[in-house]
Structures are given as C-alpha cells and as structure tokens.
N, CA, C and O atoms as a GROMACS GRO file, in nm:
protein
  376
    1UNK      N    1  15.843   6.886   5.030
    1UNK     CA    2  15.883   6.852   4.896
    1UNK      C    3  15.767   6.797   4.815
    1UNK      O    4  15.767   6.819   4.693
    2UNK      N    5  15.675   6.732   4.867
    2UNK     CA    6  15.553   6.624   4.823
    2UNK      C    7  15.458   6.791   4.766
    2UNK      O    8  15.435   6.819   4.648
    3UNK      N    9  15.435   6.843   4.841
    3UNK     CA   10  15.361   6.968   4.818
    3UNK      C   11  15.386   7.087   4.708
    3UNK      O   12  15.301   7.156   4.652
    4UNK      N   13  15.546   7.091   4.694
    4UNK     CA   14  15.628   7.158   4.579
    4UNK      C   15  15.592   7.098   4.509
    4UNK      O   16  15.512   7.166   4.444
    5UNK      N   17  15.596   6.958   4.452
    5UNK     CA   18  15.605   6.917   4.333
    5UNK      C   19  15.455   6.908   4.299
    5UNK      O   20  15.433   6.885   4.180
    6UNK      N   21  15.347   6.921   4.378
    6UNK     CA   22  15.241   6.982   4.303
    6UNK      C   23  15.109   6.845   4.344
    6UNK      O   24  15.004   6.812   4.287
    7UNK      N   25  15.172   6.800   4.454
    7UNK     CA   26  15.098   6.661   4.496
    7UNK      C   27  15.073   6.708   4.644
    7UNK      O   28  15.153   6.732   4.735
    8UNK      N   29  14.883   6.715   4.636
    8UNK     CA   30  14.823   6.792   4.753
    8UNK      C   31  14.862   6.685   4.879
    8UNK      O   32  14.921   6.585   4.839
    9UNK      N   33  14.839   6.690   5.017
    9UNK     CA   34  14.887   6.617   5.123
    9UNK      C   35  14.777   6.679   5.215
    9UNK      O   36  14.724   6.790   5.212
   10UNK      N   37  14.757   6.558   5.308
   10UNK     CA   38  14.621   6.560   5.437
   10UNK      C   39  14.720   6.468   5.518
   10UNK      O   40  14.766   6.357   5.490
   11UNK      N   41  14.741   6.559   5.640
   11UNK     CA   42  14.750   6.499   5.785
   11UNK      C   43  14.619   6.479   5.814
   11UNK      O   44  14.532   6.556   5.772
   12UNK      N   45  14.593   6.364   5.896
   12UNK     CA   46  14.555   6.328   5.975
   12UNK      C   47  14.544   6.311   6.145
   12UNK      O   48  14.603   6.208   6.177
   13UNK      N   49  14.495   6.371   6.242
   13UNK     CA   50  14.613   6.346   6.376
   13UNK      C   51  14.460   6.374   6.443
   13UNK      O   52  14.354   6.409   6.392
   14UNK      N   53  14.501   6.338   6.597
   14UNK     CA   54  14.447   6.346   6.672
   14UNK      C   55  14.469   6.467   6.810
   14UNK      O   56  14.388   6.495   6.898
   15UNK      N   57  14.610   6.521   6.785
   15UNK     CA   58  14.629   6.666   6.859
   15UNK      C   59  14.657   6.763   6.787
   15UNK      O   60  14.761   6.809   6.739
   16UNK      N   61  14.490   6.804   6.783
   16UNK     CA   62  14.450   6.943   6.722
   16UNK      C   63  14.568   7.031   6.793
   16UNK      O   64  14.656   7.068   6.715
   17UNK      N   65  14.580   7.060   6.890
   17UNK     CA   66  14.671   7.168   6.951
   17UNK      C   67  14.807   7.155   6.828
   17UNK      O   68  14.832   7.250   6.754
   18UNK      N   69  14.894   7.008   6.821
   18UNK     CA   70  14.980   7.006   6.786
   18UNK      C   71  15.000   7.068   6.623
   18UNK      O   72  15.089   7.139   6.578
   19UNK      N   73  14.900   7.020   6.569
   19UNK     CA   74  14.901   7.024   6.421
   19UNK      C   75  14.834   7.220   6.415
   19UNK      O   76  14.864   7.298   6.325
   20UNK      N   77  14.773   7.245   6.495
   20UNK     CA   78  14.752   7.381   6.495
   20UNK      C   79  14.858   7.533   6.504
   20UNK      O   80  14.836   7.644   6.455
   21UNK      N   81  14.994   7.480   6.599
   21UNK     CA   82  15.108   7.496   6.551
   21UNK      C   83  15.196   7.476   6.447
   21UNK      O   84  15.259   7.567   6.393
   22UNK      N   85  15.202   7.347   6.416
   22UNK     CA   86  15.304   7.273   6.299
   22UNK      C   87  15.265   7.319   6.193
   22UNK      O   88  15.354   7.355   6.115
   23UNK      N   89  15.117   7.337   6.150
   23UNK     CA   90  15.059   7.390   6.008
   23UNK      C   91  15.123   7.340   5.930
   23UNK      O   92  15.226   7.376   5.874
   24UNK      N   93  15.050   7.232   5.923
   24UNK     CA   94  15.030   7.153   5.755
   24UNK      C   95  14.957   7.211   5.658
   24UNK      O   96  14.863   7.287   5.683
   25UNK      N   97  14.994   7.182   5.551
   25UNK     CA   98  14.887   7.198   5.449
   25UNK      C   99  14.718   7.191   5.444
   25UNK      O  100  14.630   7.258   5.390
   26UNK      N  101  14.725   7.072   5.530
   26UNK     CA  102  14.576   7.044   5.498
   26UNK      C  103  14.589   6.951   5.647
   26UNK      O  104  14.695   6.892   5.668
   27UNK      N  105  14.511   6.945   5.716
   27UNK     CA  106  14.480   6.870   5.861
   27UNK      C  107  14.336   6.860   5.892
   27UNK      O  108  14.254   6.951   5.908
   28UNK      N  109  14.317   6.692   5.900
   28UNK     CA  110  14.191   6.665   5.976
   28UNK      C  111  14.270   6.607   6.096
   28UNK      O  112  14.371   6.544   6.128
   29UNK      N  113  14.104   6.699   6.163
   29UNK     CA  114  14.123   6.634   6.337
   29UNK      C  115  14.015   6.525   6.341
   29UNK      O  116  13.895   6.518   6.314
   30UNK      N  117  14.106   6.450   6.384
   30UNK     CA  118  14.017   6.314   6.435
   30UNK      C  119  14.021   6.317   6.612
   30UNK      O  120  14.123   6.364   6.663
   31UNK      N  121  13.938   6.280   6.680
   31UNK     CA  122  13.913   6.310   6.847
   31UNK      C  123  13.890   6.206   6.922
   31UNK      O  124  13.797   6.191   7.000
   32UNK      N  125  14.026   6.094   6.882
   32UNK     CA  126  14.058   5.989   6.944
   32UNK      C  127  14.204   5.990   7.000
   32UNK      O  128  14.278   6.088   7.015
   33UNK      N  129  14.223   5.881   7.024
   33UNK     CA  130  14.356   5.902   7.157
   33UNK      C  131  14.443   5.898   7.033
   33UNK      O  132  14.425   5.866   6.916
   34UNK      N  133  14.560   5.954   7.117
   34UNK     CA  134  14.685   5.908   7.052
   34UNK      C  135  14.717   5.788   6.999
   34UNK      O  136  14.670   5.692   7.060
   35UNK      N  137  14.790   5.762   6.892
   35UNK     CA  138  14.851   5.648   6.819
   35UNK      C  139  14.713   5.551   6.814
   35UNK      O  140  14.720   5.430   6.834
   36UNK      N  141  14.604   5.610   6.788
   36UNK     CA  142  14.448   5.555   6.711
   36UNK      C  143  14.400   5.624   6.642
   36UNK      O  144  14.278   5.628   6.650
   37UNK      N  145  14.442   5.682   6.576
   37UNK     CA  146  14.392   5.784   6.495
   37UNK      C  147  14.306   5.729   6.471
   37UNK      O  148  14.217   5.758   6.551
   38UNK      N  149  14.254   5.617   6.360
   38UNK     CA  150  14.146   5.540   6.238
   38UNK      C  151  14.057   5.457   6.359
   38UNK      O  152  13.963   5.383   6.328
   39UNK      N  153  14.101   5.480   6.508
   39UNK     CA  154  13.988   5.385   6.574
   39UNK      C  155  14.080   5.294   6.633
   39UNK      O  156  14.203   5.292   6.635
   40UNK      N  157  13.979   5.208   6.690
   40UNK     CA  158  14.053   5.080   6.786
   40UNK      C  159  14.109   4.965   6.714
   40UNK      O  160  14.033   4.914   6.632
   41UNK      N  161  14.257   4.897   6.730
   41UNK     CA  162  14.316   4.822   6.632
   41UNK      C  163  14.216   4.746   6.645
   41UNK      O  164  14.125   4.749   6.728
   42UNK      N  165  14.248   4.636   6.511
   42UNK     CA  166  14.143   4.564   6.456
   42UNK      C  167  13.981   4.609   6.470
   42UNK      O  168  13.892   4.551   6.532
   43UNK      N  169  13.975   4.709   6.408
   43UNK     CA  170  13.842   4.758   6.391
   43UNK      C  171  13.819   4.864   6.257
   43UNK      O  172  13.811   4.986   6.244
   44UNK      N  173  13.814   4.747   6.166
   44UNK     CA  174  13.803   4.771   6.024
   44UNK      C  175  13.737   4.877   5.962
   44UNK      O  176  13.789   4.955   5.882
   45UNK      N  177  13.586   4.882   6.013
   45UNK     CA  178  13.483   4.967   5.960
   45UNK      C  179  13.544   5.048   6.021
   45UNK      O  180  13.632   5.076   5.939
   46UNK      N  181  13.570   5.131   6.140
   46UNK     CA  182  13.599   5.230   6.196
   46UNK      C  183  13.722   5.299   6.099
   46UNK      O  184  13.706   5.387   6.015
   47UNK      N  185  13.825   5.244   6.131
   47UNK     CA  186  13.937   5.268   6.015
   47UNK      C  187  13.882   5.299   5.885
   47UNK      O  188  13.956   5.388   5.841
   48UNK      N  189  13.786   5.273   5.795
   48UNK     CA  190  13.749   5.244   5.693
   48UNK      C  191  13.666   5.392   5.661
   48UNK      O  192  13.655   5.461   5.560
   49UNK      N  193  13.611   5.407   5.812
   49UNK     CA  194  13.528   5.536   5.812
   49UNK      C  195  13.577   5.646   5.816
   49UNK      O  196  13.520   5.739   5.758
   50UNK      N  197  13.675   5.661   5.875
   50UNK     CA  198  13.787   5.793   5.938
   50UNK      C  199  13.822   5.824   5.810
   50UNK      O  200  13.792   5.931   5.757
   51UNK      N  201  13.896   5.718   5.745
   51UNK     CA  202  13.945   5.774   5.595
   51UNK      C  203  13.826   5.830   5.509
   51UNK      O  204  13.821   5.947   5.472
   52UNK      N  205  13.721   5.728   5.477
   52UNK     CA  206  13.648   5.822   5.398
   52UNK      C  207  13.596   5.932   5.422
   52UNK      O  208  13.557   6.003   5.329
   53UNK      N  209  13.583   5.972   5.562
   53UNK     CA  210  13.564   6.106   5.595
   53UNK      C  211  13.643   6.161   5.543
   53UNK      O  212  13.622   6.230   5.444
   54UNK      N  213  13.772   6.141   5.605
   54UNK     CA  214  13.874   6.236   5.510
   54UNK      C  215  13.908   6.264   5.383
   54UNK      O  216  13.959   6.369   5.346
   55UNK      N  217  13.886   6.190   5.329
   55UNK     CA  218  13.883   6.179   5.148
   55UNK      C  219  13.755   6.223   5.146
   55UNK      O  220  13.714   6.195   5.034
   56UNK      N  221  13.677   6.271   5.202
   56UNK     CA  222  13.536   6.346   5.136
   56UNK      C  223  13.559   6.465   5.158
   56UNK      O  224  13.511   6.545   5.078
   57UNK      N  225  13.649   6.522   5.288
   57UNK     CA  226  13.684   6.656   5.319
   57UNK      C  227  13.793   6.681   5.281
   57UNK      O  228  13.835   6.790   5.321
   58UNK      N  229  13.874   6.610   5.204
   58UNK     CA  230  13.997   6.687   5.106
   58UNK      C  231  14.011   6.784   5.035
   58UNK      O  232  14.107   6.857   5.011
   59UNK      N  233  13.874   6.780   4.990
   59UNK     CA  234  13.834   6.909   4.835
   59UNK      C  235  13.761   6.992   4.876
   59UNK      O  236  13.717   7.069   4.790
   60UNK      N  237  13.733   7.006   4.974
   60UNK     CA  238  13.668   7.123   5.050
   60UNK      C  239  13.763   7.209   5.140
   60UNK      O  240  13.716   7.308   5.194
   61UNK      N  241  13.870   7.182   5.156
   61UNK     CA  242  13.992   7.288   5.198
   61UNK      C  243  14.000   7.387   5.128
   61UNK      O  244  14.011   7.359   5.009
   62UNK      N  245  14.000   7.555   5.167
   62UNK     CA  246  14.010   7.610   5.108
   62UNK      C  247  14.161   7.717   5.095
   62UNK      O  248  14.217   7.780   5.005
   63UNK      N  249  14.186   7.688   5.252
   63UNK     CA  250  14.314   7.800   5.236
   63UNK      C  251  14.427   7.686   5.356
   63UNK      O  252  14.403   7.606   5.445
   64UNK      N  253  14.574   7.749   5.279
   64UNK     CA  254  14.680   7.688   5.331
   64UNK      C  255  14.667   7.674   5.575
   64UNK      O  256  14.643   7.753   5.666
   65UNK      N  257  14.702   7.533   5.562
   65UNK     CA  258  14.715   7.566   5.741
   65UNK      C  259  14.540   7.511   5.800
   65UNK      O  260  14.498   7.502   5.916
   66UNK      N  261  14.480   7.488   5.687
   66UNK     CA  262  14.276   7.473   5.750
   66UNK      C  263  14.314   7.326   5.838
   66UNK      O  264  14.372   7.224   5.797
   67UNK      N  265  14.270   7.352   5.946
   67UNK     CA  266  14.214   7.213   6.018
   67UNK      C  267  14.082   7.187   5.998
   67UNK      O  268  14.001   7.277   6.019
   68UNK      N  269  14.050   7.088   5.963
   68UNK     CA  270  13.914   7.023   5.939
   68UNK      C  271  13.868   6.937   6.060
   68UNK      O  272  13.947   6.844   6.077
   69UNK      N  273  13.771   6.936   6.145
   69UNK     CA  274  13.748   6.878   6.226
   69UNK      C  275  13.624   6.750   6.144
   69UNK      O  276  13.544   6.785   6.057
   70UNK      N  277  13.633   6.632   6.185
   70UNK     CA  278  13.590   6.538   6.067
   70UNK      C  279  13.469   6.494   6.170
   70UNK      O  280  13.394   6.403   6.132
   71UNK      N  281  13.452   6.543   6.274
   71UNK     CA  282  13.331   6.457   6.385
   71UNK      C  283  13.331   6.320   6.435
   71UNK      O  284  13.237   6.257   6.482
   72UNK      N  285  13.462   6.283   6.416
   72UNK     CA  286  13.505   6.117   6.475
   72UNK      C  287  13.517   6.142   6.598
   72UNK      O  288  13.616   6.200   6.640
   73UNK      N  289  13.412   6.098   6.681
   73UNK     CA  290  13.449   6.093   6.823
   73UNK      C  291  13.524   5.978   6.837
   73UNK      O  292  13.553   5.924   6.730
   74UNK      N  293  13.573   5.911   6.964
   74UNK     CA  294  13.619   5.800   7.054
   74UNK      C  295  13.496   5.741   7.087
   74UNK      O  296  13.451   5.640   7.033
   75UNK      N  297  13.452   5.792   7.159
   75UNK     CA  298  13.296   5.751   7.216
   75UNK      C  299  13.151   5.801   7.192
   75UNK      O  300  13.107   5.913   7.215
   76UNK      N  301  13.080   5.682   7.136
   76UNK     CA  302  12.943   5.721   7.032
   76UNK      C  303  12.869   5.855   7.117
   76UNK      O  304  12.765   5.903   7.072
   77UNK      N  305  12.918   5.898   7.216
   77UNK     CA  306  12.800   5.978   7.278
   77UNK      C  307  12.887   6.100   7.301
   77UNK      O  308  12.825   6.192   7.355
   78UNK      N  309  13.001   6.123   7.278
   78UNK     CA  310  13.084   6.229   7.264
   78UNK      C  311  13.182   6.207   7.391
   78UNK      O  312  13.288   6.269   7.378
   79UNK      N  313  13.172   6.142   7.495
   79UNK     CA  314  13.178   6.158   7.606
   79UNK      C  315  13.372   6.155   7.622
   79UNK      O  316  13.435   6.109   7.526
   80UNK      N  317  13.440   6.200   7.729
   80UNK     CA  318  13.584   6.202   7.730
   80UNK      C  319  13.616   6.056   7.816
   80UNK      O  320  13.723   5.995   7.817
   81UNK      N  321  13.533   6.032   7.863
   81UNK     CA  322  13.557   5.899   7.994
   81UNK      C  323  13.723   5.796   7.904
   81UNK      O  324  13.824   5.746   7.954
   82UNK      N  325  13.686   5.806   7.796
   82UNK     CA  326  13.820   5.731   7.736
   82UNK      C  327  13.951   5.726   7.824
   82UNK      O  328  14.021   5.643   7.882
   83UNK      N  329  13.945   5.896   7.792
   83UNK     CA  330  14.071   5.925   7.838
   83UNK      C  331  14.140   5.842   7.960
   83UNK      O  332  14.245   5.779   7.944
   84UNK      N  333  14.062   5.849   8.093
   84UNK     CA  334  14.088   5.754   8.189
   84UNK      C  335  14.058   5.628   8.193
   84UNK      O  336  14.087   5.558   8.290
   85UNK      N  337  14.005   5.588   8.099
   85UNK     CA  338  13.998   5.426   8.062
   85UNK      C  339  14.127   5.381   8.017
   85UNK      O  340  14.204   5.306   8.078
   86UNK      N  341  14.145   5.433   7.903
   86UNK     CA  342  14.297   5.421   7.836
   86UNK      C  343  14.381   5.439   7.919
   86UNK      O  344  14.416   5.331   7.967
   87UNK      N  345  14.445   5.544   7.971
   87UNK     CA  346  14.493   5.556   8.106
   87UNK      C  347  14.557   5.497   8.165
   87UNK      O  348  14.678   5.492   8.186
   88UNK      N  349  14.415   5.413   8.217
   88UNK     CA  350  14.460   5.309   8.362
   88UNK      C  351  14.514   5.175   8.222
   88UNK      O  352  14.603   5.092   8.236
   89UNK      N  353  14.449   5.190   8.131
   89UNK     CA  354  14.440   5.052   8.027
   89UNK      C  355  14.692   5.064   8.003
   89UNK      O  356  14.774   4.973   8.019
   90UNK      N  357  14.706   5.148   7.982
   90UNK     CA  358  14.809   5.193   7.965
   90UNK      C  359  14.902   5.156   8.067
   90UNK      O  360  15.000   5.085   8.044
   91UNK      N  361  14.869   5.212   8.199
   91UNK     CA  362  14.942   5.184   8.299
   91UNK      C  363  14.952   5.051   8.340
   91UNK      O  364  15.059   5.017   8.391
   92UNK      N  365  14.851   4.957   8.328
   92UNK     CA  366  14.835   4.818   8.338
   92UNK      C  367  14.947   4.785   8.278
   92UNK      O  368  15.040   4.727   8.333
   93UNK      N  369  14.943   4.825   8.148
   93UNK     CA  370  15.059   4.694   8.054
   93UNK      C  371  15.186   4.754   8.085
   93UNK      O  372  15.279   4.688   8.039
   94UNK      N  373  15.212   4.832   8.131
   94UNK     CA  374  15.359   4.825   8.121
   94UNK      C  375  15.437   4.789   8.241
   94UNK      O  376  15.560   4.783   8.234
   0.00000   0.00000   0.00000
C-alpha cells in the first residue's frame, strides 16, 4: 500500500536468501546475524553506519526486486567465526 501511494520503501535484512524470494521493492543486504541488522545492541556508530549506507544506496536502485548488498560485514575481516560465537552465545542464555 506504502508503495501504491507513491512513497518509495527499503528493506533492510540480513537473509539475502529470504528477501531474494519475498521481493521487495528495494532490499539492502546487510551480513550480520539475525535480529542485528544495524550491528551489536548498544553500538551507536555501527547502527548509525548501516543506515547511512543505506540511505546513500536508495537512489541508485534501478529496477523493481534489486538487492543491494551494502558491504556491512559482522566481522572487520570478513570472517564467518560469528556465526558459532553467537551460537554457543545463544544457547548459553536460554
């Protein structure tokens, strides 16, 4: 409805797979865990950064369904090790 009435829209997400199905309008991939999209809570600049990436790659979409990959890693060196950090970090708390 947001899109009919003529008001552009950017997902944001972190499962490229998912949003590569669903086809949104407009999708940046961010390549952090789930439910962190903007970075690690309380971590301002990070949050601060994700968005302006994305608001710099808004107007450069060119056709309906584009995923934009924005280059936000998790970890400064690209690395996946997260994944099993979080993980075990996950399994701990509950």
């Amino acid at each position: 409805m947001i899109e009919a009435s003529g008001i552009p829209t950017l997902v944001i997400g972190t499962a490229y797979d998912i949003m590569n199905r669903v086809v949104p309008p407009r999708a940046a991939f961010v390549d952090h865990p789930v439910g962190r999209t903007f970075g690690p809570p309380g971590d301002r600049q990070r949050h601060r950064a994700v968005l302006a990436r994305a608001l710099d790659e808004f107007s450069k979409f060119v056709r309906p369904g584009e995923i934009r990959d924005l280059g936000c890693n998790w970890s400064p060196d690209g690395s996946r090790a997260w994944e099993t950090e979080l993980r075990a970090e996950m399994l701990h708390e509950r």
